[in-house]
PDB file of N, CA, C and O in Angstrom:
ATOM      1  N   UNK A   1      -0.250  14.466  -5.724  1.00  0.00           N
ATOM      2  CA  UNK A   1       0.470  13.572  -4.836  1.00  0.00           C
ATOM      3  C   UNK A   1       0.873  14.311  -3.572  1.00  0.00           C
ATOM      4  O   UNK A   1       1.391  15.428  -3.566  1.00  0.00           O
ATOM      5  N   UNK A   2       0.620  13.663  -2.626  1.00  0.00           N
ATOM      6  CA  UNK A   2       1.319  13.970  -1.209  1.00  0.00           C
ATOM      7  C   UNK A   2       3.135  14.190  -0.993  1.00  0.00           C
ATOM      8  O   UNK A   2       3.764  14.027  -2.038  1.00  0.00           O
ATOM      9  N   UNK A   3       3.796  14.463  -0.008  1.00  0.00           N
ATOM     10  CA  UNK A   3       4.794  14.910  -0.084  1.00  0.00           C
ATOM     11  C   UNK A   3       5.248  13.678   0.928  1.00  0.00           C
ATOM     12  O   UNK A   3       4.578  13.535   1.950  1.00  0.00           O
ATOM     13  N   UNK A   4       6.312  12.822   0.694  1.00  0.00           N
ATOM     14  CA  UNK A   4       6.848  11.411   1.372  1.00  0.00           C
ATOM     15  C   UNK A   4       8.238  11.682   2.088  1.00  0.00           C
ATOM     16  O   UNK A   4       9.232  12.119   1.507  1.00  0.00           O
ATOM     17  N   UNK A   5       8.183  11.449   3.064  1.00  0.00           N
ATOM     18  CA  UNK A   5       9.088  11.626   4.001  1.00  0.00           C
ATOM     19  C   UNK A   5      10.325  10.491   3.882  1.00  0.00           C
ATOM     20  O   UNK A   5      10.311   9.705   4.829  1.00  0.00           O
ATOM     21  N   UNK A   6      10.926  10.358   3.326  1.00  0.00           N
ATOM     22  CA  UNK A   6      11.997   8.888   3.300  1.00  0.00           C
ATOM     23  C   UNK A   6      12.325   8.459   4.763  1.00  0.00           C
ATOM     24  O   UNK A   6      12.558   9.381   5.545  1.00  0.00           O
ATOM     25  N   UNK A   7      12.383   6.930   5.329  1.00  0.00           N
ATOM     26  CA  UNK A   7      12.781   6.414   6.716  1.00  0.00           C
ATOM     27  C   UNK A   7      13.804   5.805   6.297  1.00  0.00           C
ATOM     28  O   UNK A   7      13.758   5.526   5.099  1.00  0.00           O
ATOM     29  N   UNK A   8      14.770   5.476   6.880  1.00  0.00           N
ATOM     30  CA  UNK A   8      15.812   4.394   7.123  1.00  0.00           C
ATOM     31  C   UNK A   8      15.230   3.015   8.216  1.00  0.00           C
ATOM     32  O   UNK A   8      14.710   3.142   9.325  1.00  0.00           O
ATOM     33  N   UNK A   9      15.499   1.841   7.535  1.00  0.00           N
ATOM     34  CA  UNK A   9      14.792   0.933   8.988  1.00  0.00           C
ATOM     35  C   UNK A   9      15.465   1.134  10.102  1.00  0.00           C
ATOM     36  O   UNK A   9      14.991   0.480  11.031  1.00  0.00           O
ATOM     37  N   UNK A  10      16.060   1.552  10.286  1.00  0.00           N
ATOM     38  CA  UNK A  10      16.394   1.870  12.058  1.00  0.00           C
ATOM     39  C   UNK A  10      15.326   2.969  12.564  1.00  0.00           C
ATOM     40  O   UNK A  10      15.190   3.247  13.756  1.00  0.00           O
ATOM     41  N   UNK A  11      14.389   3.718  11.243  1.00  0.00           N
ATOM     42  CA  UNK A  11      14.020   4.496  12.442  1.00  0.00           C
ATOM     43  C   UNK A  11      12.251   4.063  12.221  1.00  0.00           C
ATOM     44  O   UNK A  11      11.230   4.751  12.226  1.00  0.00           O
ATOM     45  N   UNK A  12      12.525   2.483  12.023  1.00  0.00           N
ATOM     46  CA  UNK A  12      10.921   2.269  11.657  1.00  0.00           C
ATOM     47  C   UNK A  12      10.688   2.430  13.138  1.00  0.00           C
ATOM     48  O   UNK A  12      11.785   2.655  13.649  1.00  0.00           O
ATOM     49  N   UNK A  13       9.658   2.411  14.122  1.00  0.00           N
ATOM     50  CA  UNK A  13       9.081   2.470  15.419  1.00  0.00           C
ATOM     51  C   UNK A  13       8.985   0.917  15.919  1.00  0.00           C
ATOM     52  O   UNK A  13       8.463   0.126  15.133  1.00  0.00           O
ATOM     53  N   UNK A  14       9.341   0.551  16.868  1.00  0.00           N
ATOM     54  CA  UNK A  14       9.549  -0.632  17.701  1.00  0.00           C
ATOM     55  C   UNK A  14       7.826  -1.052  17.669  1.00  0.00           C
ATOM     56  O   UNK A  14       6.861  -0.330  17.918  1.00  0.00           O
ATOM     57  N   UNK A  15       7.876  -2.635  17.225  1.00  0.00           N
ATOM     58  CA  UNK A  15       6.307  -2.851  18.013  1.00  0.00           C
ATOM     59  C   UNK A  15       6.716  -4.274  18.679  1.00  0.00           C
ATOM     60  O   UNK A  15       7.812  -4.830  18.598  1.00  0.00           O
ATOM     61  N   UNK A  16       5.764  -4.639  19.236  1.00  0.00           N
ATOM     62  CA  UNK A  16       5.422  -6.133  20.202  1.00  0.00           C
ATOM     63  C   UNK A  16       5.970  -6.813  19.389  1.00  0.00           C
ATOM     64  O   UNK A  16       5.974  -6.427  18.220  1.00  0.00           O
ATOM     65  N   UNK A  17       6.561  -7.953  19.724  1.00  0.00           N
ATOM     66  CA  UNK A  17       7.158  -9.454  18.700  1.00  0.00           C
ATOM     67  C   UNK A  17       6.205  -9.976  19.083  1.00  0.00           C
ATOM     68  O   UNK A  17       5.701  -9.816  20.195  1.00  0.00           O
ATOM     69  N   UNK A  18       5.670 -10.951  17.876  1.00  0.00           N
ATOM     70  CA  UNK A  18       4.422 -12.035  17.693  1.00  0.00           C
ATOM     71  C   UNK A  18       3.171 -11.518  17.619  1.00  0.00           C
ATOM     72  O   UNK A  18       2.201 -12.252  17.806  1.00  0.00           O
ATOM     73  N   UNK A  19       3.004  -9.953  17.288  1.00  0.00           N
ATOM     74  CA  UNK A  19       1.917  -9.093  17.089  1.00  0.00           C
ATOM     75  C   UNK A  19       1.881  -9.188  15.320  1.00  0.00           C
ATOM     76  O   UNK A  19       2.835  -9.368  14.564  1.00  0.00           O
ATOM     77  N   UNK A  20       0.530  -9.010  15.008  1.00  0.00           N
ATOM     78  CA  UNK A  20       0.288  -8.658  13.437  1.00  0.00           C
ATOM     79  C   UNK A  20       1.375  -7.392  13.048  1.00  0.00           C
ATOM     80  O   UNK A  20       2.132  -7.483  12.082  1.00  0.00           O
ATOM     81  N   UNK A  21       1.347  -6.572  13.666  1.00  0.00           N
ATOM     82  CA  UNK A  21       1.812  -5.448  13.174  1.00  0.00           C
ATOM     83  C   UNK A  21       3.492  -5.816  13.370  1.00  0.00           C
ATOM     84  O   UNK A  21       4.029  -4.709  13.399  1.00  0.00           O
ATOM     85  N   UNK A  22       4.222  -6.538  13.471  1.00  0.00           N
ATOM     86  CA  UNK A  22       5.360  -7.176  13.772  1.00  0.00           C
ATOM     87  C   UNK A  22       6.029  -7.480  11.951  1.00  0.00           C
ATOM     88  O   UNK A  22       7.177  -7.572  11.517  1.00  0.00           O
ATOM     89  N   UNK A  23       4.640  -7.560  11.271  1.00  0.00           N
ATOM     90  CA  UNK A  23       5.782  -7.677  10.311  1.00  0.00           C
ATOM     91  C   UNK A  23       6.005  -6.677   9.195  1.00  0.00           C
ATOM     92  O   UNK A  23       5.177  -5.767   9.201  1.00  0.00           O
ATOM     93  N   UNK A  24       6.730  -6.632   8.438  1.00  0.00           N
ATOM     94  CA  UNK A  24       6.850  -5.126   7.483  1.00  0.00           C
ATOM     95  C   UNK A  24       6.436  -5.515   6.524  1.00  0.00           C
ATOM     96  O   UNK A  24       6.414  -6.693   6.165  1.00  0.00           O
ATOM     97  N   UNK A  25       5.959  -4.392   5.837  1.00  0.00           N
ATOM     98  CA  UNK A  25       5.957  -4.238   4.231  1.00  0.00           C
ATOM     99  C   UNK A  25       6.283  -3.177   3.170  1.00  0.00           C
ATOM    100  O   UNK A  25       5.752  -2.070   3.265  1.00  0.00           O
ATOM    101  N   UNK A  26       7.080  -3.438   2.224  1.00  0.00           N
ATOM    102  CA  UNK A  26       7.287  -1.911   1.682  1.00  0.00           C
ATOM    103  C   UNK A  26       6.469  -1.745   0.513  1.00  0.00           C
ATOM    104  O   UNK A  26       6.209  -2.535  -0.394  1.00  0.00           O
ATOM    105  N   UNK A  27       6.178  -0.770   0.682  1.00  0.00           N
ATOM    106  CA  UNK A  27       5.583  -0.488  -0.945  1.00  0.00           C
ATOM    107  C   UNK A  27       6.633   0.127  -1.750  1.00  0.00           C
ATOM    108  O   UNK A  27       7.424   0.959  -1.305  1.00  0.00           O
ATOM    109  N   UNK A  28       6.615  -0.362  -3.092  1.00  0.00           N
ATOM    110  CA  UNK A  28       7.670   0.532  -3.965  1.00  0.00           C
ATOM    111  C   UNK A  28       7.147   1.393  -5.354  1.00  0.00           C
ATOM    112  O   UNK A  28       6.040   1.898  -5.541  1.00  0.00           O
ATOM    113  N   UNK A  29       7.815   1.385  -5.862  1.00  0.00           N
ATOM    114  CA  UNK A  29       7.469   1.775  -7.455  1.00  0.00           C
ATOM    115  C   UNK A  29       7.223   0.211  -8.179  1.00  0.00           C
ATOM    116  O   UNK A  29       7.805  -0.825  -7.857  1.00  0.00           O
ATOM    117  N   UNK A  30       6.112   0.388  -9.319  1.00  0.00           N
ATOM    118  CA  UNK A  30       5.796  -0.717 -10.425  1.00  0.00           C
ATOM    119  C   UNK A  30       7.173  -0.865 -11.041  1.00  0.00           C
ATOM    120  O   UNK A  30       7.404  -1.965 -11.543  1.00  0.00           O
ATOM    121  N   UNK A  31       7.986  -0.084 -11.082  1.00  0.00           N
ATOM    122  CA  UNK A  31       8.836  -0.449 -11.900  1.00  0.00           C
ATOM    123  C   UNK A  31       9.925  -1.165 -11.106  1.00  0.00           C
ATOM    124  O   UNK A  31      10.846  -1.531 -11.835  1.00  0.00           O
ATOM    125  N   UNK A  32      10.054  -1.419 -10.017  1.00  0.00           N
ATOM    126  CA  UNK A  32      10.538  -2.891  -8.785  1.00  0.00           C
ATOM    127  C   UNK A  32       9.575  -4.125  -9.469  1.00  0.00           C
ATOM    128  O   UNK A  32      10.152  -5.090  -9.969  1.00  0.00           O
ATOM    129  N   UNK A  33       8.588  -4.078  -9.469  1.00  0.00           N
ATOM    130  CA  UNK A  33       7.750  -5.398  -9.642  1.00  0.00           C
ATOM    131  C   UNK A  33       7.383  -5.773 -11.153  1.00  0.00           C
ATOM    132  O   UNK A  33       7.316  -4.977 -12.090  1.00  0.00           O
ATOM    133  N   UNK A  34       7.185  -6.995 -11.189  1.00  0.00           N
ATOM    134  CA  UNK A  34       6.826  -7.233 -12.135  1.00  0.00           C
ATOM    135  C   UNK A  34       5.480  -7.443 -12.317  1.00  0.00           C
ATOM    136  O   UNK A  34       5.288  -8.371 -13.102  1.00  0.00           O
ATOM    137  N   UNK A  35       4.349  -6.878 -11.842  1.00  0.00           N
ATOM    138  CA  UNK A  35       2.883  -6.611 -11.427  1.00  0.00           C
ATOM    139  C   UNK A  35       2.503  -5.648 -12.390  1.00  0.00           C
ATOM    140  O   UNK A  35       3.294  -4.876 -12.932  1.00  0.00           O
ATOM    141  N   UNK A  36       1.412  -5.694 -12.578  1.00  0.00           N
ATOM    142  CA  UNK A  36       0.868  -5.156 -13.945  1.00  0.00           C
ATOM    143  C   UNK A  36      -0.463  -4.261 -13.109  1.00  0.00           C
ATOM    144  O   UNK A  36      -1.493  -4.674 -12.577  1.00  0.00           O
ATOM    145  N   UNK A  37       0.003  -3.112 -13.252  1.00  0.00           N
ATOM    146  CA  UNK A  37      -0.621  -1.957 -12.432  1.00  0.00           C
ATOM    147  C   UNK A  37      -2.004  -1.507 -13.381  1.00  0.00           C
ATOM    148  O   UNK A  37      -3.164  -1.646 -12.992  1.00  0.00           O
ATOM    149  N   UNK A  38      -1.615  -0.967 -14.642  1.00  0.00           N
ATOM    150  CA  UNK A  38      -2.136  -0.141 -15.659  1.00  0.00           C
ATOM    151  C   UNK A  38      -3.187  -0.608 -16.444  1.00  0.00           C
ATOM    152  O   UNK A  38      -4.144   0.083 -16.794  1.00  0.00           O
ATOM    153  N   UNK A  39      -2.967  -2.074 -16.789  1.00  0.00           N
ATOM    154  CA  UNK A  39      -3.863  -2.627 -18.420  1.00  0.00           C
ATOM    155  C   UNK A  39      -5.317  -2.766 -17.547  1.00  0.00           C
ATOM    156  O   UNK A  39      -5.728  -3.093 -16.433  1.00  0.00           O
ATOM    157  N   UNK A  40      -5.785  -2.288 -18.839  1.00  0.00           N
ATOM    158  CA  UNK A  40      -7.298  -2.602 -18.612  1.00  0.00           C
ATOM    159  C   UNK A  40      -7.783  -4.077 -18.324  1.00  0.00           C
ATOM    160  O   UNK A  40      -7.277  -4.994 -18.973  1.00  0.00           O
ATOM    161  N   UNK A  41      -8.742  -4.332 -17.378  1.00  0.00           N
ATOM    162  CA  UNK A  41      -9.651  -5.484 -17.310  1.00  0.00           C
ATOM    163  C   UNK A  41      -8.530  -6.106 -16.222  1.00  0.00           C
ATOM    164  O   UNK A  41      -9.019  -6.583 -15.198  1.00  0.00           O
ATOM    165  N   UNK A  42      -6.830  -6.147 -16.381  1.00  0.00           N
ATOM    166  CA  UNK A  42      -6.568  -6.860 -15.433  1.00  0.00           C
ATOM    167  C   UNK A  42      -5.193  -6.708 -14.911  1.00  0.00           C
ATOM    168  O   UNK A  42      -4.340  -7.580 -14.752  1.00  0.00           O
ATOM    169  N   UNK A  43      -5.137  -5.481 -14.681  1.00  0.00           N
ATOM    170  CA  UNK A  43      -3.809  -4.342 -13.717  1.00  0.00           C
ATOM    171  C   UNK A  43      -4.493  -4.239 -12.959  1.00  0.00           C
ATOM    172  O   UNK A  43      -5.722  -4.225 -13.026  1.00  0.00           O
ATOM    173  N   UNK A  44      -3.495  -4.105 -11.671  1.00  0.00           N
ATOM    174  CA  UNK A  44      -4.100  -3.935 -10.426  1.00  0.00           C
ATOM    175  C   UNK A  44      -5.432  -2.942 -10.117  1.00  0.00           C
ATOM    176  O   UNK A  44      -6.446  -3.280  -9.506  1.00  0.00           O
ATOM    177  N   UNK A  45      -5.140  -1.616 -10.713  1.00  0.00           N
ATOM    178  CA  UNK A  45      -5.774  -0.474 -10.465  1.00  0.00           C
ATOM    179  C   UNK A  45      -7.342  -0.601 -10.803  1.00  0.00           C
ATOM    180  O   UNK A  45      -8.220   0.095 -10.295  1.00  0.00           O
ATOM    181  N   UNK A  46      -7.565  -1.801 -11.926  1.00  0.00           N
ATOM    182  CA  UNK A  46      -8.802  -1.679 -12.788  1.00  0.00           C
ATOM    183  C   UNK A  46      -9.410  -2.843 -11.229  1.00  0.00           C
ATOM    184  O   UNK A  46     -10.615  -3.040 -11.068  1.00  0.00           O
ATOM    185  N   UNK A  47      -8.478  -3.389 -10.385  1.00  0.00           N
ATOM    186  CA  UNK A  47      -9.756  -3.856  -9.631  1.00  0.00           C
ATOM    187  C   UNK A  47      -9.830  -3.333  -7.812  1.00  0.00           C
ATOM    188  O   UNK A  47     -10.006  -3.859  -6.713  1.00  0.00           O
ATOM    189  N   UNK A  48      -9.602  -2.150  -8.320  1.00  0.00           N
ATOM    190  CA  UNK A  48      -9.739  -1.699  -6.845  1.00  0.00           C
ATOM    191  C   UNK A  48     -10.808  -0.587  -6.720  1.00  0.00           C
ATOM    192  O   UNK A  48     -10.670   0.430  -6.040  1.00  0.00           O
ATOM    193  N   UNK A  49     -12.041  -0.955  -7.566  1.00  0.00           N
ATOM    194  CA  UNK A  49     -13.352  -0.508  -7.762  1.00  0.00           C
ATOM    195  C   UNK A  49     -13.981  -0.934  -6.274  1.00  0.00           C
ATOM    196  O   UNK A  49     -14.620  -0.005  -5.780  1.00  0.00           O
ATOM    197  N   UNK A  50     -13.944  -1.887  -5.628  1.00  0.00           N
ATOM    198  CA  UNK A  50     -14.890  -1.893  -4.584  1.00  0.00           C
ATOM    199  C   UNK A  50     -14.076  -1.122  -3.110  1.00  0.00           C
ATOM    200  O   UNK A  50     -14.408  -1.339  -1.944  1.00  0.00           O
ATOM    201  N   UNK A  51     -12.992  -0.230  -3.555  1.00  0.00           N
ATOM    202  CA  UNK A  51     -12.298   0.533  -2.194  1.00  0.00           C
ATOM    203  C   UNK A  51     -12.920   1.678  -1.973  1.00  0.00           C
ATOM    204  O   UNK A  51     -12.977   2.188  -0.854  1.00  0.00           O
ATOM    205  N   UNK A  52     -13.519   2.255  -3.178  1.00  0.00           N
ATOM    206  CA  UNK A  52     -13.791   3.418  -3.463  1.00  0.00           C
ATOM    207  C   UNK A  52     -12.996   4.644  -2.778  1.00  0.00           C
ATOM    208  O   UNK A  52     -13.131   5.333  -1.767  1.00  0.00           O
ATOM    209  N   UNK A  53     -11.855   4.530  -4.148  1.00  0.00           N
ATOM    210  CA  UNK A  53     -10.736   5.547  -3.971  1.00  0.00           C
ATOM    211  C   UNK A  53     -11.092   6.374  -4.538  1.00  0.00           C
ATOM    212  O   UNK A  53     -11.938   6.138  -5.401  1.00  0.00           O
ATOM    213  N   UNK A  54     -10.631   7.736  -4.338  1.00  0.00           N
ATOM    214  CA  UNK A  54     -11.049   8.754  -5.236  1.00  0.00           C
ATOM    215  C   UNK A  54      -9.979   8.395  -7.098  1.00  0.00           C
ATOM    216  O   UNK A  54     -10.308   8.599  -8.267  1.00  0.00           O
ATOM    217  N   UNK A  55      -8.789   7.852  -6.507  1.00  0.00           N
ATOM    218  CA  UNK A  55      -8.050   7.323  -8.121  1.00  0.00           C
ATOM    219  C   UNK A  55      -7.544   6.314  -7.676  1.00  0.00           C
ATOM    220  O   UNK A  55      -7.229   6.487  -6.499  1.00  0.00           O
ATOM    221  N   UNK A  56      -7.265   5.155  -8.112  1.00  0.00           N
ATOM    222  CA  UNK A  56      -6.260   4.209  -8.011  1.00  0.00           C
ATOM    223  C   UNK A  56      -5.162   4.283  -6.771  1.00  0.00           C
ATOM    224  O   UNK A  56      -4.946   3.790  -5.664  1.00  0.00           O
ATOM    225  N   UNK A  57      -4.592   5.284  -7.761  1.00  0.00           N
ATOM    226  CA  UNK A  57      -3.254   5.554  -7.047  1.00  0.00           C
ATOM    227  C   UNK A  57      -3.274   6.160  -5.787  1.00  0.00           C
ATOM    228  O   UNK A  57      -2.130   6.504  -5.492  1.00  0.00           O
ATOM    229  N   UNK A  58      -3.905   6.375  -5.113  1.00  0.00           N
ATOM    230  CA  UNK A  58      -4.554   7.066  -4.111  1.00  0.00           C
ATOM    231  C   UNK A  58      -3.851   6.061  -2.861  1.00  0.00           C
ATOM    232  O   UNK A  58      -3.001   6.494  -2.082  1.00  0.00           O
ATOM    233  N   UNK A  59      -4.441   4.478  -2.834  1.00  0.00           N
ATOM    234  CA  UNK A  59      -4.412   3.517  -2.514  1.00  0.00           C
ATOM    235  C   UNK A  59      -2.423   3.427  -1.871  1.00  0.00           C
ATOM    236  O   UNK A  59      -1.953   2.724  -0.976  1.00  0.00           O
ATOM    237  N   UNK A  60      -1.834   4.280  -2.636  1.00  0.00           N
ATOM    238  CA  UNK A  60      -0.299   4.181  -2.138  1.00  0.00           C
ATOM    239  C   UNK A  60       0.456   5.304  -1.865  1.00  0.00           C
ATOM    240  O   UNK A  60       1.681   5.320  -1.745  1.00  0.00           O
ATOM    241  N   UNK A  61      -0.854   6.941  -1.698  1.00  0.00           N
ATOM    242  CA  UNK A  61      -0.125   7.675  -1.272  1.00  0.00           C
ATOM    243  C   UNK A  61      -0.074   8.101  -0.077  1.00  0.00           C
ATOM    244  O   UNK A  61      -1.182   8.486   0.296  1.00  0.00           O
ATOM    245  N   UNK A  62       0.693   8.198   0.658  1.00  0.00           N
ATOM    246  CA  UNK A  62       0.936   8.637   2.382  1.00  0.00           C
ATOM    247  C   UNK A  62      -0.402   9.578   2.720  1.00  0.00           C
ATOM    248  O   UNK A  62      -1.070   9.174   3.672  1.00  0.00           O
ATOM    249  N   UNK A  63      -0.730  10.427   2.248  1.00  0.00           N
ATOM    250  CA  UNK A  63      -1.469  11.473   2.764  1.00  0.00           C
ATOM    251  C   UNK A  63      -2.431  11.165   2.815  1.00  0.00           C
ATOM    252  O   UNK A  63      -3.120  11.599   3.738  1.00  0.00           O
ATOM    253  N   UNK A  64      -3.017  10.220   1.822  1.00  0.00           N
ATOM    254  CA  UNK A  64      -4.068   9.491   1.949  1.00  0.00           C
ATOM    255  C   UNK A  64      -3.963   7.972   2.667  1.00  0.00           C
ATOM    256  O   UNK A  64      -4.942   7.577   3.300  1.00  0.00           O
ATOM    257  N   UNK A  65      -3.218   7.446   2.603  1.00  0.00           N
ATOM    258  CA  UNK A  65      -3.348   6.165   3.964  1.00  0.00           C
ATOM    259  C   UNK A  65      -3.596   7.188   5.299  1.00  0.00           C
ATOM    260  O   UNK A  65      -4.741   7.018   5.716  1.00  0.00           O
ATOM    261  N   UNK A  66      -2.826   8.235   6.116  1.00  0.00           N
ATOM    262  CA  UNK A  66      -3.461   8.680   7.153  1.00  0.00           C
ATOM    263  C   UNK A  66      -4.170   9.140   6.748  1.00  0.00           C
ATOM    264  O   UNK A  66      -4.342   9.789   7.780  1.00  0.00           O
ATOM    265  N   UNK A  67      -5.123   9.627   5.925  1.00  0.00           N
ATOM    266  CA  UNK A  67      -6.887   9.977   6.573  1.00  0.00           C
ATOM    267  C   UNK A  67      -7.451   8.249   6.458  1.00  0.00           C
ATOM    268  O   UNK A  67      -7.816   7.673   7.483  1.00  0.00           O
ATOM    269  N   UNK A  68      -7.463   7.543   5.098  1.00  0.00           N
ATOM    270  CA  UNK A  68      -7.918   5.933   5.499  1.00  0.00           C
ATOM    271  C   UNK A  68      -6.883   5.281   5.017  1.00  0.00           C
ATOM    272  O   UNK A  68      -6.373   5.421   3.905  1.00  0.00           O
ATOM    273  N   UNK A  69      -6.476   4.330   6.145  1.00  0.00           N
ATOM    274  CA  UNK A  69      -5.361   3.269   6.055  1.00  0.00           C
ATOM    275  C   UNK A  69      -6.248   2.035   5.761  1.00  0.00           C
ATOM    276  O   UNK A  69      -5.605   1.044   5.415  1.00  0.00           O
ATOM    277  N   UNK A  70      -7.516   1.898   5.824  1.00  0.00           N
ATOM    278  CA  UNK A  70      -8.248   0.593   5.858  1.00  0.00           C
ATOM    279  C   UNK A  70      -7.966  -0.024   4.476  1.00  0.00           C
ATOM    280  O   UNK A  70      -7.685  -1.218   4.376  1.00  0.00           O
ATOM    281  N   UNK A  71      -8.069   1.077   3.043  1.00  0.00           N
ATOM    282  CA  UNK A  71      -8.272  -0.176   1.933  1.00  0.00           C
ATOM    283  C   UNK A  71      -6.843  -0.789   1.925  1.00  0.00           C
ATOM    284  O   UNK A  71      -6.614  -1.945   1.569  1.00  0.00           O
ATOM    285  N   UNK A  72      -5.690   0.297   2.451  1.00  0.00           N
ATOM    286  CA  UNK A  72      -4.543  -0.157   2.264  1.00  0.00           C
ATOM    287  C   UNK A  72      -3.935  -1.773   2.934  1.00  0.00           C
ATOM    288  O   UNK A  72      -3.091  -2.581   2.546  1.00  0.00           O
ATOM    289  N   UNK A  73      -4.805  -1.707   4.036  1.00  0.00           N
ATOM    290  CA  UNK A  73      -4.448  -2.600   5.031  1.00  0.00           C
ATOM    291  C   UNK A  73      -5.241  -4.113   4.278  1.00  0.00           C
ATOM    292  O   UNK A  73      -4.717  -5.226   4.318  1.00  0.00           O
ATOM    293  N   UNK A  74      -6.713  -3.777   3.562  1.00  0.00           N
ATOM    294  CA  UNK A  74      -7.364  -4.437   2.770  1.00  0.00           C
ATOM    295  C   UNK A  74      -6.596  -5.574   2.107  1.00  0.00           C
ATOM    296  O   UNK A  74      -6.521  -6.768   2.395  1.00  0.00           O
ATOM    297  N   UNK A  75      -5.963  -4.740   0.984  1.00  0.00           N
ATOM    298  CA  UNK A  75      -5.144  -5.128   0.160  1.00  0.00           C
ATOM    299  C   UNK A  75      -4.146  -6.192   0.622  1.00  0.00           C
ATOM    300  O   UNK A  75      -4.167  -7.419   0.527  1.00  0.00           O
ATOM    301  N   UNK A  76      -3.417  -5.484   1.059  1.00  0.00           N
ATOM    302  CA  UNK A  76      -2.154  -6.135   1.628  1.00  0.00           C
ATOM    303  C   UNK A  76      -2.297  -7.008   2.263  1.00  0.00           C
ATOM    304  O   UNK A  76      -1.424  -7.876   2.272  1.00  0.00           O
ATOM    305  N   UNK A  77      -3.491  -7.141   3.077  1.00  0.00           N
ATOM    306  CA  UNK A  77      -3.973  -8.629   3.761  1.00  0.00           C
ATOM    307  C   UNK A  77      -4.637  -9.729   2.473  1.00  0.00           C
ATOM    308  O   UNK A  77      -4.696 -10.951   2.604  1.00  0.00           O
ATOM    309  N   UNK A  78      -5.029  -9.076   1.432  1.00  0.00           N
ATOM    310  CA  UNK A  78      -5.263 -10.285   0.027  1.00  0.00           C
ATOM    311  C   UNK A  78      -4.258 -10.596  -0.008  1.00  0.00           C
ATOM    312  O   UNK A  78      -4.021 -11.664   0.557  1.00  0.00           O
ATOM    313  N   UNK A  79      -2.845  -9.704  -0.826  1.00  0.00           N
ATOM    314  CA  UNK A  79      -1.865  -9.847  -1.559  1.00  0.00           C
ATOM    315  C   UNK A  79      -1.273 -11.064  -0.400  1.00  0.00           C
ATOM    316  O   UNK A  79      -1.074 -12.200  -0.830  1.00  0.00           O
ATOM    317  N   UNK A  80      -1.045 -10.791   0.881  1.00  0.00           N
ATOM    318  CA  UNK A  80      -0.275 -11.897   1.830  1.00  0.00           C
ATOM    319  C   UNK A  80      -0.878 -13.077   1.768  1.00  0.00           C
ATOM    320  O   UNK A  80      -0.263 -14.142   1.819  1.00  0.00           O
ATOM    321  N   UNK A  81      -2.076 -12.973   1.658  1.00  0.00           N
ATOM    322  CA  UNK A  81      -2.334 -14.802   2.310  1.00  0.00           C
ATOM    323  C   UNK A  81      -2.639 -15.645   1.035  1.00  0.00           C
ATOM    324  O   UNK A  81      -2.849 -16.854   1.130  1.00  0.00           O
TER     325      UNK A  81
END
């Protein structure tokens, strides 16, 4: 695992109002959600075969969103709409 810097929202970075990037999202721990990360055939992790992560979990760690932010951005554009 990468090493995570904690923010406070005051020091998220200002963007454009009425821009995509205008709205937030947090990622947390599974154990906030009631989302089923783990089970085979149908936890999250077992279908994020077509991102080609090196692991699952990959998909939510900082060090790896900056080298690719794309599957992350992927996702999160399913999970929203």
């Amino acid at each position: 695992m990468h090493e995570q810097k904690s923010r406070k929202p005051e020091e998220a970075p200002d963007l454009p109002r009425g821009s995509v990037k205008d709205a937030r999202c947090a990622v947390t721990g599974s154990a906030l959600l009631a989302a089923d990360f783990r089970s085979p055939g149908t936890g999250l992790y077992s279908q994020l075969e077509e991102y080609n992560l090196p692991d699952p979990q990959a998909l939510f760690e900082i060090g790896f969103f900056r080298l690719n932010p794309q599957p992350f951005h992927t996702l999160a554009k399913v999970c929203m709409s």
